[in-house]
C-alpha atoms as one frame of an Amber mdcrd trajectory, in Angstrom:
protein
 -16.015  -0.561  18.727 -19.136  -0.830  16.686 -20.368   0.130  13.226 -21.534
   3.305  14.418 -17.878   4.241  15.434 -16.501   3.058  12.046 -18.825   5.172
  10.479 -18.713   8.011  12.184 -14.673   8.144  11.951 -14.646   6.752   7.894
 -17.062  10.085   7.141 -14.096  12.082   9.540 -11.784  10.925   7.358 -13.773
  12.203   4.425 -13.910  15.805   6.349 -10.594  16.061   6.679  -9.590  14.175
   3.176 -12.262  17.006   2.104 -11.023  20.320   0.143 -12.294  23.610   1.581
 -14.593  23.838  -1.260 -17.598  21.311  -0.214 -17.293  20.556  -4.595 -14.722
  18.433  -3.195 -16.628  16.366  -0.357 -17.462  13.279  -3.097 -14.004  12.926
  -4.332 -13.117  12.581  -1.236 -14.955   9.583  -0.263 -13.839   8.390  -2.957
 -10.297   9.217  -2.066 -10.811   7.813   1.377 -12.905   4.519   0.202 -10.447
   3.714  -2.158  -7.817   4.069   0.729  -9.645   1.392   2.353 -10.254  -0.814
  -0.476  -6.087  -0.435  -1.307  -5.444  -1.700   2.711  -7.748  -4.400   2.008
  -5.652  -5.744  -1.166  -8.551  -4.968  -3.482  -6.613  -2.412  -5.462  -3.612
  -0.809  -6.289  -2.765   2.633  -7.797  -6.069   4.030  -8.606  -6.863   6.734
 -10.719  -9.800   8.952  -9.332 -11.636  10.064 -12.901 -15.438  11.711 -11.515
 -17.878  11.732 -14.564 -21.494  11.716 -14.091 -23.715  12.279 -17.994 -25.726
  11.239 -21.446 -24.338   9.436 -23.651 -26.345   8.353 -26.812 -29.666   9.223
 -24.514 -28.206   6.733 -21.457 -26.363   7.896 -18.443 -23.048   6.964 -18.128
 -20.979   7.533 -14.655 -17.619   6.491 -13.348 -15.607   7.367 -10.159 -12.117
   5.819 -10.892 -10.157   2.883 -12.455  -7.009   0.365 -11.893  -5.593  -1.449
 -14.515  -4.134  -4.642 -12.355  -1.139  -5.962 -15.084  -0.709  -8.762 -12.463
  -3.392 -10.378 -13.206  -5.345  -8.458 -16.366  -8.143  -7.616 -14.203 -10.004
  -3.970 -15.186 -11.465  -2.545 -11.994 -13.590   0.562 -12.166 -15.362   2.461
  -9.152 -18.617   4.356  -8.593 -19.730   5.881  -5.528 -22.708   6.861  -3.736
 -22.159   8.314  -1.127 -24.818   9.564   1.734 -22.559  11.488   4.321 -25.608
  12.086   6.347 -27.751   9.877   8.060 -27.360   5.805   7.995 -29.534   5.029
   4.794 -29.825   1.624   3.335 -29.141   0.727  -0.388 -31.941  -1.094  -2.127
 -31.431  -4.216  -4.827 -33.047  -1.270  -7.351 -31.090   1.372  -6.703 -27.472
  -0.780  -7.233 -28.993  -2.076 -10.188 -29.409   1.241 -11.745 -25.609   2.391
 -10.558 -24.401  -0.747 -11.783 -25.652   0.487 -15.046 -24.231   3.457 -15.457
 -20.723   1.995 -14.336 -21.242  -0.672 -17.002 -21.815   1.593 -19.571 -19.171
   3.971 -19.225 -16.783   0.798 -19.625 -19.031  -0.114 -22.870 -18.766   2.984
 -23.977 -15.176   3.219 -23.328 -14.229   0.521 -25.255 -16.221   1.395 -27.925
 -14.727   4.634 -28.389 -18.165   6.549 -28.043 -17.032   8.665 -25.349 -14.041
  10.613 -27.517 -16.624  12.631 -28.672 -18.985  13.002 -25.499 -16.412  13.881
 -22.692 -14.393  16.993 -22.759 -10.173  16.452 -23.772  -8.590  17.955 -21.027
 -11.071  16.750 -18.706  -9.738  12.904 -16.833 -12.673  11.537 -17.627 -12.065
  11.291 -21.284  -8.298  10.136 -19.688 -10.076   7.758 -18.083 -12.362   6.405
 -21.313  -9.030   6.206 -23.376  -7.304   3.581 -20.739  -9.755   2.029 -21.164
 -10.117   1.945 -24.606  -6.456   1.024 -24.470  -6.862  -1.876 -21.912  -9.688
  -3.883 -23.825  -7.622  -5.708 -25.843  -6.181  -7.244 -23.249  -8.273  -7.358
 -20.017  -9.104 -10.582 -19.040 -12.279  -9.660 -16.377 -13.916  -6.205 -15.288
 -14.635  -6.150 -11.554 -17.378  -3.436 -10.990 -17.421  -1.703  -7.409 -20.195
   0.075  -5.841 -19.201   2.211  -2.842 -20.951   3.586  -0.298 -22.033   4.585
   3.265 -25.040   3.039   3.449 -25.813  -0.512   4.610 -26.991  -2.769   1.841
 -30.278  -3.997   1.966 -30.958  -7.732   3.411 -33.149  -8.520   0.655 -29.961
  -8.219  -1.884 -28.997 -11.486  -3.161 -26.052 -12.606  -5.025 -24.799 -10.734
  -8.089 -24.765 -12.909 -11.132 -21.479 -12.337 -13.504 -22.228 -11.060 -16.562
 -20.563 -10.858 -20.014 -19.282  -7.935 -21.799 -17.984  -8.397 -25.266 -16.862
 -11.834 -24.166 -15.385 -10.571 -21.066 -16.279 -11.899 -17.850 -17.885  -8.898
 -15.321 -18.176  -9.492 -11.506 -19.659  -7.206  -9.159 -18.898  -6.014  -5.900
 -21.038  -3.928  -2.978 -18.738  -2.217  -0.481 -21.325  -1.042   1.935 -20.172
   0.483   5.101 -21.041  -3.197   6.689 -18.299  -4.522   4.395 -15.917  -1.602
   5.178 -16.118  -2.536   8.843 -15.583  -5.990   8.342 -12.520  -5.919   6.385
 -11.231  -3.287   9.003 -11.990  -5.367  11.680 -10.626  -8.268  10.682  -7.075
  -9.513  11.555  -5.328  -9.434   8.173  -6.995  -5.797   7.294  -8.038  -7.737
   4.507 -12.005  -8.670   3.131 -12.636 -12.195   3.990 -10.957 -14.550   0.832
 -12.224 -18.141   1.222 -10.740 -20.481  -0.541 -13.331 -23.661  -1.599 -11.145
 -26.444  -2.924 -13.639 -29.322  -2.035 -15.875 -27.829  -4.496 -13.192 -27.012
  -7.016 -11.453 -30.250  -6.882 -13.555 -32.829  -5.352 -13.088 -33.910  -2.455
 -10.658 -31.494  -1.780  -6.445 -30.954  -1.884  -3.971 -34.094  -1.654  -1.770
 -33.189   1.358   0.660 -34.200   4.043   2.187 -33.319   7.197   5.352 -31.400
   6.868   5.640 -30.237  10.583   6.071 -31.138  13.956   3.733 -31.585  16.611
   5.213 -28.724  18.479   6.032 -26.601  15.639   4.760 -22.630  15.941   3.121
 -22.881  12.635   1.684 -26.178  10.596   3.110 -27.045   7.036   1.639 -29.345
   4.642   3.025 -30.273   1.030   0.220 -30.521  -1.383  -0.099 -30.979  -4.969
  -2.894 -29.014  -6.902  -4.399 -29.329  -9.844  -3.360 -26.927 -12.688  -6.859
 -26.382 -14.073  -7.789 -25.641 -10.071  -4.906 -23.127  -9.735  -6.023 -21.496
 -12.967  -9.701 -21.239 -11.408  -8.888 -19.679  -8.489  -6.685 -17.408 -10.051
  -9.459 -16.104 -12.663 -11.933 -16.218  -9.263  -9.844 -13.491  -6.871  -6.659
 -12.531  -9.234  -3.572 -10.617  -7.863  -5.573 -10.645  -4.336  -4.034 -13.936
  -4.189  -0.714 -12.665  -4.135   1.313 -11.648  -1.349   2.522  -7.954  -2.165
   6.448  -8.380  -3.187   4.655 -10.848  -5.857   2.486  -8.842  -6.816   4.657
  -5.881  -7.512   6.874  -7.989  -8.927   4.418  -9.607 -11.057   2.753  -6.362
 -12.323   6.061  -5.501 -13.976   6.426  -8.507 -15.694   4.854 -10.012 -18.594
   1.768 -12.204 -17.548   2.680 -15.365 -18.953   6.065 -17.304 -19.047   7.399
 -18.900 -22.820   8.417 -21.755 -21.076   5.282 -22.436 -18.592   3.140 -21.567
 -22.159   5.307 -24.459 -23.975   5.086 -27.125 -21.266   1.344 -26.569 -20.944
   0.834 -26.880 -24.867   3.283 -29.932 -25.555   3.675 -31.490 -22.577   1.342
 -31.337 -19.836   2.209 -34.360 -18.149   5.691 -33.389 -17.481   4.490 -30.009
 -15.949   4.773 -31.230 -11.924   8.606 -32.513 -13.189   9.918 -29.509 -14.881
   8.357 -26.513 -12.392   9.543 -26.109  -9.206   5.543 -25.397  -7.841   4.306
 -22.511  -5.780   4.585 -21.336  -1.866   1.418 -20.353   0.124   0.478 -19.101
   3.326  -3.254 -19.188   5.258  -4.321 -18.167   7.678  -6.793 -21.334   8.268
  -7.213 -25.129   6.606  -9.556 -27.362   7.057  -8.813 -31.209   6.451 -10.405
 -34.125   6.055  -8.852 -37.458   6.584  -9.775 -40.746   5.356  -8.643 -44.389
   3.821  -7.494 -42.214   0.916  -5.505 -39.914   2.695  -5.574 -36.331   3.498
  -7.206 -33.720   1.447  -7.418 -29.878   2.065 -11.154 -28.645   1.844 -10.457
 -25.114   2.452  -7.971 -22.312   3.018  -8.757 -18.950   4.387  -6.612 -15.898
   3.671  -4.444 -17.954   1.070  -1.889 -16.038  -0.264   1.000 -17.551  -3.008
   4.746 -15.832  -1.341   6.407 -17.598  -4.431   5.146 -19.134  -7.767   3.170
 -15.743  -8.395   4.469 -16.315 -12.282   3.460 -19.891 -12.444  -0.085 -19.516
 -11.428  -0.868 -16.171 -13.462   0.960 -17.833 -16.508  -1.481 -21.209 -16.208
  -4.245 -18.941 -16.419  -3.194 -16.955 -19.368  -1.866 -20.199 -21.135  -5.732
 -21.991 -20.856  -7.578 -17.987 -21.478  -5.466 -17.059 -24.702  -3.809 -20.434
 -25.962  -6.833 -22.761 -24.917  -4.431 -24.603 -22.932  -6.116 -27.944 -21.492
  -4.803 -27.871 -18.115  -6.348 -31.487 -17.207  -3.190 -33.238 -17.355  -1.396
 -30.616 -15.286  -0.205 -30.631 -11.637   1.496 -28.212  -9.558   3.322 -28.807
  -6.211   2.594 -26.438  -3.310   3.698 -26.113  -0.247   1.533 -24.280   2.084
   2.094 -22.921   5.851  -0.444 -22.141   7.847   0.308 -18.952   9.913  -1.869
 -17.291  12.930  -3.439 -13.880  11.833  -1.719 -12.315  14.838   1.692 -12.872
  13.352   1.040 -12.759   9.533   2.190  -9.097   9.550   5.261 -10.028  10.504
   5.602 -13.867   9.344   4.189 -13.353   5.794   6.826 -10.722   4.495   9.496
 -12.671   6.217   8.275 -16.171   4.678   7.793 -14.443   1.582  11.419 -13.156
   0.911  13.285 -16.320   1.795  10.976 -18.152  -0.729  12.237 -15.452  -3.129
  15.860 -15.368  -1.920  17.064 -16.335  -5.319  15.718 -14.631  -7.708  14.601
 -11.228  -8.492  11.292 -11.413  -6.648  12.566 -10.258  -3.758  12.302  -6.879
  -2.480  12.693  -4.828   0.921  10.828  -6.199   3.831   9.300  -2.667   4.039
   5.869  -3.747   6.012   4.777  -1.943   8.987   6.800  -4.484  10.982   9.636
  -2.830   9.696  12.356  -0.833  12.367  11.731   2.397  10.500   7.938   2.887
  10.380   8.245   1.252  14.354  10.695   4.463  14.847   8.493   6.757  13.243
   5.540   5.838  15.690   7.740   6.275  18.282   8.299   9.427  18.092   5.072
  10.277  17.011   3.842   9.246  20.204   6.336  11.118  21.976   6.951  14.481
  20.303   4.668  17.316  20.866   3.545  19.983  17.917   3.894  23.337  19.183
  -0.026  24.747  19.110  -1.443  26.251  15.993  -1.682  30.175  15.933  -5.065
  30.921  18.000  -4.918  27.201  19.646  -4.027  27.075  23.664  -2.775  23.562
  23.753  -0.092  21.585  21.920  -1.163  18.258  19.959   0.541  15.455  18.409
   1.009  14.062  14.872  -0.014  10.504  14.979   1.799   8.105  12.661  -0.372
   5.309  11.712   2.364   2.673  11.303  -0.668   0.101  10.214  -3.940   0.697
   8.850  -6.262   1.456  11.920  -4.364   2.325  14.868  -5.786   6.088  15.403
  -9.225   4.340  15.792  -8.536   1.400  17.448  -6.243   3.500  19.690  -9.750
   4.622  21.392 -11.597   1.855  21.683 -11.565   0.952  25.356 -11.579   4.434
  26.388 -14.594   6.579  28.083 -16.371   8.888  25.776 -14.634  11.558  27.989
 -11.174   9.899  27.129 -11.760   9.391  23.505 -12.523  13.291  22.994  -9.514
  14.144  25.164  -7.455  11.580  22.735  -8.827  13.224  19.942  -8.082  16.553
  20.611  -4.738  15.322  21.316  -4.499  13.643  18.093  -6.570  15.712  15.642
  -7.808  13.362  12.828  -6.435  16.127  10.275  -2.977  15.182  12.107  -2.749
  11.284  11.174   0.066  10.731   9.083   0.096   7.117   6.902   2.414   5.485
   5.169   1.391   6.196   1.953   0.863   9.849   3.100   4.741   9.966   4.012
   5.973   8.554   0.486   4.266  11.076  -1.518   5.242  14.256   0.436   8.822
  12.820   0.516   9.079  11.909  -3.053   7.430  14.973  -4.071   9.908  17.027
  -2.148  12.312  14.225  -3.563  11.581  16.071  -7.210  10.099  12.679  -7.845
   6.026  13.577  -9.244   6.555  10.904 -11.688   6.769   8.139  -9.429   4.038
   9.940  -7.050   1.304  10.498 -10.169   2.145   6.181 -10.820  -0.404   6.150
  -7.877   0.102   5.598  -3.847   1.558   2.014  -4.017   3.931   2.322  -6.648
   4.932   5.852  -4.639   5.222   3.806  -1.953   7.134   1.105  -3.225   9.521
   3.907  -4.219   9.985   5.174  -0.745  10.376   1.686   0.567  13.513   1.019
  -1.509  15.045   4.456  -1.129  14.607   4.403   2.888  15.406   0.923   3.182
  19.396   1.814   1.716  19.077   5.123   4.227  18.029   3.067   7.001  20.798
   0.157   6.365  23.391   2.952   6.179  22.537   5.740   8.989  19.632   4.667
  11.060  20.896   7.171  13.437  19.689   9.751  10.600  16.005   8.828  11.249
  15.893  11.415  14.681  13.235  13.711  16.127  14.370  16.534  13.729  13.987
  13.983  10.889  10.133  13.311  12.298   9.440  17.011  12.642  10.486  17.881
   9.109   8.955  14.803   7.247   5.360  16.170   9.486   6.367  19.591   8.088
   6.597  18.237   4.449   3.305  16.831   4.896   2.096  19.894   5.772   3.344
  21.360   2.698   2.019  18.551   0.319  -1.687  19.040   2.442  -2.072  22.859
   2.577  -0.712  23.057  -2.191  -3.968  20.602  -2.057  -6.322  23.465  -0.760
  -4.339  25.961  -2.399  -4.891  24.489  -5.676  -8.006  24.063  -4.846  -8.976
  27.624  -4.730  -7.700  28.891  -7.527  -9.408  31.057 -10.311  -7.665  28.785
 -12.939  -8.493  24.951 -11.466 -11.368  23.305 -12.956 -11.466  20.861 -10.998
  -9.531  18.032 -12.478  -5.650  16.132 -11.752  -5.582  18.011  -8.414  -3.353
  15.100  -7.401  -0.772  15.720 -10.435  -0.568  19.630  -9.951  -0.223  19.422
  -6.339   3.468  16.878  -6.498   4.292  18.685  -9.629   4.454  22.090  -8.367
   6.057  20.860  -5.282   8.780  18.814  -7.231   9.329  22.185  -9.181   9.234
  24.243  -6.432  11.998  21.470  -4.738  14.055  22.130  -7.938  13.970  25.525
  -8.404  15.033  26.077  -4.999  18.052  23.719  -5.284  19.125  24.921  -8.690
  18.863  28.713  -7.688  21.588  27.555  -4.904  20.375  30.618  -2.707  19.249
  28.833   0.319  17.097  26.265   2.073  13.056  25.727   2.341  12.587  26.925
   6.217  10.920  23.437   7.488  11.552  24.490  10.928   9.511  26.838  10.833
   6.599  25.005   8.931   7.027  23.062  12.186   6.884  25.324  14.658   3.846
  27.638  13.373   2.299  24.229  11.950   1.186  26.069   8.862   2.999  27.922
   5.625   3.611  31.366   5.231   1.270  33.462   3.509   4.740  34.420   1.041
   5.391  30.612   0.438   1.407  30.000  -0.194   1.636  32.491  -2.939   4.608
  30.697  -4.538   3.321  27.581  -4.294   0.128  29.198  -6.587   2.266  30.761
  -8.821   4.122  27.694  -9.129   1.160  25.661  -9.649  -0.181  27.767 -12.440
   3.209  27.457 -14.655   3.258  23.967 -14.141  -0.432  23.204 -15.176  -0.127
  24.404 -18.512   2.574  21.950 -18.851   0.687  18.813 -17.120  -2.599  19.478
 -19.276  -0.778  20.054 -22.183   0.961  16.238 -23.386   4.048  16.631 -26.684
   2.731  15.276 -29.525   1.510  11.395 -29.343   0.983  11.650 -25.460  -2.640
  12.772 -25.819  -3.365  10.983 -22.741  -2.525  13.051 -19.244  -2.807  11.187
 -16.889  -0.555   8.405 -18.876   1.423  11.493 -19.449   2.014  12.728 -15.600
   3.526   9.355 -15.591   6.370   9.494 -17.370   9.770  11.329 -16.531   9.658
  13.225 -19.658   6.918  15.075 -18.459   8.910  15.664 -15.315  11.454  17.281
 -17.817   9.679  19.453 -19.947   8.179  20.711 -16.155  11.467  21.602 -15.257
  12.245  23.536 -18.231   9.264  25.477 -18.263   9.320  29.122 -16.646   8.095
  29.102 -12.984  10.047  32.070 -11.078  10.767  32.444  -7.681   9.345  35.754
  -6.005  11.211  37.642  -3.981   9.620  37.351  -1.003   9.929  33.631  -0.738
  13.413  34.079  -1.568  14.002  35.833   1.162  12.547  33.495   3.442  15.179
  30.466   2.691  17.441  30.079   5.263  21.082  29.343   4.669  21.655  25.172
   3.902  24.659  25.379   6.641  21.930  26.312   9.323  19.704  23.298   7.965
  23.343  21.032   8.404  24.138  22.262  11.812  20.227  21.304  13.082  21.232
  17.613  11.325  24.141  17.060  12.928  22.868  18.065  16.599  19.557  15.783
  15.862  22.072  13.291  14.796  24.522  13.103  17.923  21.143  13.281  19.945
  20.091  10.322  18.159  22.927   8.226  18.562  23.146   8.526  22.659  19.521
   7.764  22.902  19.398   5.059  20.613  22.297   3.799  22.463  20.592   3.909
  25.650  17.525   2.111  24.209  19.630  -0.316  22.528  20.795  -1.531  26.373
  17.359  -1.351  27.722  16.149  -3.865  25.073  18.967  -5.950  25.633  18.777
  -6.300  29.148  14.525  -6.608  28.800  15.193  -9.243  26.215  16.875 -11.293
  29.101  19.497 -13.889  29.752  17.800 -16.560  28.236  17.281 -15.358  24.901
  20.868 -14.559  24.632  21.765 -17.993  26.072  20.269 -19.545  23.289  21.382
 -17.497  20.514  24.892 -18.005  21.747  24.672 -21.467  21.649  23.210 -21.492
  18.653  26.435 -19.248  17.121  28.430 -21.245  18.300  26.862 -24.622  16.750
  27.283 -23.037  13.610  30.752 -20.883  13.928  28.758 -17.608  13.220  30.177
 -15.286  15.072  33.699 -13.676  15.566  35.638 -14.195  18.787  34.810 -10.359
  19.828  30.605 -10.973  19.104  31.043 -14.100  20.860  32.342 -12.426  24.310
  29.184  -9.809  23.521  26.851 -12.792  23.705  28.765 -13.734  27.011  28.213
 -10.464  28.557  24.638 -10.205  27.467  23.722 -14.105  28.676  25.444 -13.200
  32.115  28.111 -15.959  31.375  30.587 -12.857  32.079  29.818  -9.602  34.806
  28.731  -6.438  33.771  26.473  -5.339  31.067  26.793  -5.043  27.575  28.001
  -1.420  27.115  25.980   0.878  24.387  27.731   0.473  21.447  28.065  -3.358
  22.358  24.404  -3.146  22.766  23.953  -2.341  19.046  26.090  -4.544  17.537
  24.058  -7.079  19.119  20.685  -5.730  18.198  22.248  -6.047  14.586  23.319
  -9.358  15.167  19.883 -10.584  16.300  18.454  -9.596  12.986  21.364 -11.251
  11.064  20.957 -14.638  12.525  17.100 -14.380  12.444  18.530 -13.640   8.105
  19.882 -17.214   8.996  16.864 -18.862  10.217  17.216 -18.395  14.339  13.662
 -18.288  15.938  13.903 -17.659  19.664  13.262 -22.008  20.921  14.357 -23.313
  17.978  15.425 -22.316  14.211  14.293 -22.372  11.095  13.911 -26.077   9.279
């Protein structure tokens, strides 16, 4: 695959991201850059805010914002986007967006904009955040995005200053989109340079084995070097349970503050230091030891809290960090298994304390059952279509395209109209249709991570409890509720009333409401199965979802007394409640296209049994794939530690072929489930966890 490719499927995206009305087509690059920029850990939760105008005789423009509480950083977005041809972006022409970009934020914090920018408009939601962040943002990184290739001739981008604030900026040129894509980690390149931030380099030494599968080294860093770094790349440092963690969480620590400010010295003693992962080191070794000169893809899995908190102790306290040194110890994991390593490393590094979250990654069984089926189950063909397609669940960022790229131009079309691009389902995409359906537009307006993060925990309790309840019909309805949350988008879009701004708030609202109303009224039961099987709504339900949308927006745009702000207000669950007191009828029509609840059970229940016999039969395929060794050593290693009962112990028998037959169905579970408790316990298939 080649730039070309990426290109031509990014701007597909955009098509298909793209309301009906082509008004639409620039928020959703946007939408769809953004997207890109979140996989690539530049961003979280976004707010899309389009302003383009005069201010004071200059122009002022803005695409979006993210207030990052992890590590105080203000990013802000502009885009320029070509959608045509493959044009190139010029040193002048950045320059001149740059400036725009920059002044909105000046302008923003200055409070010139209250007057300039409409009230209900998010724009002028947008300039009060920021107005509201100033005090405390401690750097404002400036994006450019675009289509275009940046010119050769553009050389570095200076920082500049903005009322004593540190600004970066940062070019994401379709060059850079392809790169991050491309590379292993889904991530933009982050090289770490500690020989020039702490000549010559990292104090280090082995802490693995020659034949270990990864190499560990404990380090000690200097504080003022940690705190560098960390004001260099922020929260992009942190692996993302830390991060989340972190962001909810006050960004410095009493007791880290006091220790810096009294008694540096005794810093390394009193702190228990920081985790890492890389993905690459380099090392020099000499008379004086070994020294780390650089780490690629460095990410801190624990000490998140330390390393923001030195930063904010030297920024706001003028902490001299000189005398201060921080233990680290730092494993060096392959980019092939950092997916699945990373997560893991990260939550027993966090195992006791409240850091740790679900291991909710696209390594995780449920997304892996979700593609699954999404490779298997057929959509029946849209009304005036003659062939049936597939909804394709992109467990991790890039596997629709990458999916194509050894295939013949006369494969890749038949794949594609197989797979429609409108017909990729993400993550992210999942979590807000479910927790809008879930009566939960709070959480979704909080932005796609946060939604996410939502989801995570929620499914993660459903999936420990009743995996057998993720099924086909479970896959089919969650496609249908995407389909709902997709077509109130263009729905909204075209109405008489919608000017054109919080399309993203209306849409879960009046789907949340709609969710409520229908579950209050206790009169029957949203027909998904038949959003399924036509693979669009009914007209009837398209005109409730309008109506719906219209009561609701009046109540959205329209914050109580002190919440002036809406987007801040969309946010909160009291909005949420004064939605759902607010008059929003249910026409008869639609009512009498809800089908009774006990028909939606009895479907359940017959997915459900389904489920369980073929998970069953997979569950004895794996274990006889897995093979006699595997199970040979994980019963050995039970039994070095007493782990196991007497009855899990003949299992492991069975399964190693210490015993004839095979493992039965249900026997074949409980082992499955007892793989994943031991790997809990540190087994590794060849050895175990040090």
């Amino acid at each position: 695959m080649d730039i070309d490719d990426f290109r031509a499927d990014f701007l597909n995206q955009v098509a298909v991201c793209a309301a009906a009305d082509s008004d639409f087509t620039h928020s959703a690059f946007v939408q769809v850059a953004l997207e890109h920029l979140e996989e690539a850990g530049e961003v979280a939760d976004f707010q899309a805010s389009y302003f383009r105008g005069l201010v004071s005789r200059h122009a002022v423009a803005i695409d979006g914002y993210s207030f990052d509480k992890a590590d105080g950083s203000l990013r802000v977005f502009l885009a320029d986007p070509g959608l045509s041809a493959l044009e190139t972006l010029t040193q002048t022409s950045a320059r001149a967006l740059f400036g725009r970009l920059r002044a909105f934020v000046e302008d923003a914090f200055s409070g010139l904009l209250e007057d300039a920018i409409d009230d209900n408009s998010p724009a002028r939601a947008a300039a009060d955040d920021l107005k509201d962040f100033a005090p405390t943002v401690s750097r404002i990184r400036a994006y450019l995005l675009t289509d275009a290739l940046l010119s050769l001739r553009v050389k570095d981008w200076p920082e500049e200053q903005l009322r004593n604030v540190p600004v970066e900026f940062h070019i994401w040129d379709i060059n850079r989109f392809f790169r991050a894509f491309s590379s292993r980690t889904g991530q933009d390149e982050l090289l770490v340079d500690f020989a020039s931030a702490a000549p010559p380099g990292i104090p280090c030494l082995d802490a693995s084995s020659v034949d270990s599968p990864y190499a560990a080294y404990l380090c000690v860093i200097p504080g003022s070097t940690l705190a560098d770094i960390y004001d260099q790349y922020g929260s992009r440092l942190l692996e993302g349970n830390v991060r989340s963690f972190l962001s909810t969480r006050g960004r410095i620590n009493s007791g880290i503050r006091r220790t810096v400010l009294t008694e540096p010295s005794m810093f390394f003693a009193y702190n228990n230091g920081i985790a890492a992962t890389a993905s690459a080191v380099e090392i020099v070794r000499g008379p004086d030891g070994a020294f780390i000169t650089t780490a690629r893809d460095l990410q801190i899995v624990n000490g998140g809290q330390t390393t923001a908190s030195l930063a904010a102790a030297r920024r706001m306290d003028k902490g001299d960090l000189q005398a201060t040194y921080v233990p680290m110890k730092l494993s060096v994991i392959d980019p092939t298994a950092s997916g699945e390593m990373i997560p893991r490393i990260s939550r027993f590094a966090n195992s006791q304390n409240a850091v740790s979250q679900a291991d909710f990654f696209s390594n995780h069984e449920f997304h892996r059952q979700l593609e699954r089926l999404s490779r298997r189950l057929w959509a029946p063909a849209r009304p005036g279509s003659q062939h049936e397609t597939r909804w394709f669940y992109e467990r991790a960022r890039g596997q629709y395209l990458n999916a194509t790229v050894e295939m013949t131009l006369a494969e890749r079309r038949r794949f594609v109209e197989m797979n429609p691009r409108e017909q990729v389902i993400t993550k992210t995409d999942l979590a807000k249709a479910e927790n809008s359906w879930g009566q939960l537009p709070h959480i979704v307006s909080r932005g796609a991570q946060s939604s996410f993060l939502y989801f995570a925990g929620t499914i993660t309790d459903q999936w420990n409890k009743a995996r057998d309840d993720f099924h086909e019909e479970y896959f089919r309805l969650a496609a249908a509720r995407v389909i709902l949350f997709r077509t109130t988008e263009h729905v909204v879009s075209r109405q008489p009333w919608y000017s054109g701004g919080y399309r993203a708030n209306i849409v879960t609202y009046a789907i949340a409401r709609l969710s409520h109303e229908i579950s209050r009224a206790a009169i029957g039961a949203l027909n998904f199965r038949s959003v399924w099987q036509q693979q669009r709504l009914s007209d009837v339900l398209c005109d409730q979802l309008a109506l719906t949308a219209e009561a609701i927006y009046a109540v959205i745009t329209n914050p109580v007394a002190g919440r002036q702000n809406v987007t801040q207000w969309c946010k909160r669950e009291e909005c949420w409640l004064s939605v759902k007191a607010a008059a929003a009828p249910l026409l008869p029509a639609f009512m009498a296209e809800l089908v009774p609840p006990t028909e939606v059970r009895a479907h359940d229940r017959t997915a459900r049994m389904q489920q369980q016999m073929d998970s069953g039969i997979d569950a004895q395929t794996l274990v006889v794939q897995i093979g006699n060794e595997y199970w040979s050593q994980l019963l050995s290693w039970c039994r070095t530690r007493r782990f196991v009962t007497a009855e899990e112990e003949r299992m492991l028998r069975i399964a190693a072929g210490h015993s004839t037959g095979l493992p039965n169905e249900k026997q074949s579970k409980r082992l499955l489930q007892l793989v994943e408790r031991c790997k809990n316990e540190g087994f590794l298939e060849g050895g175990e966890r040090a």
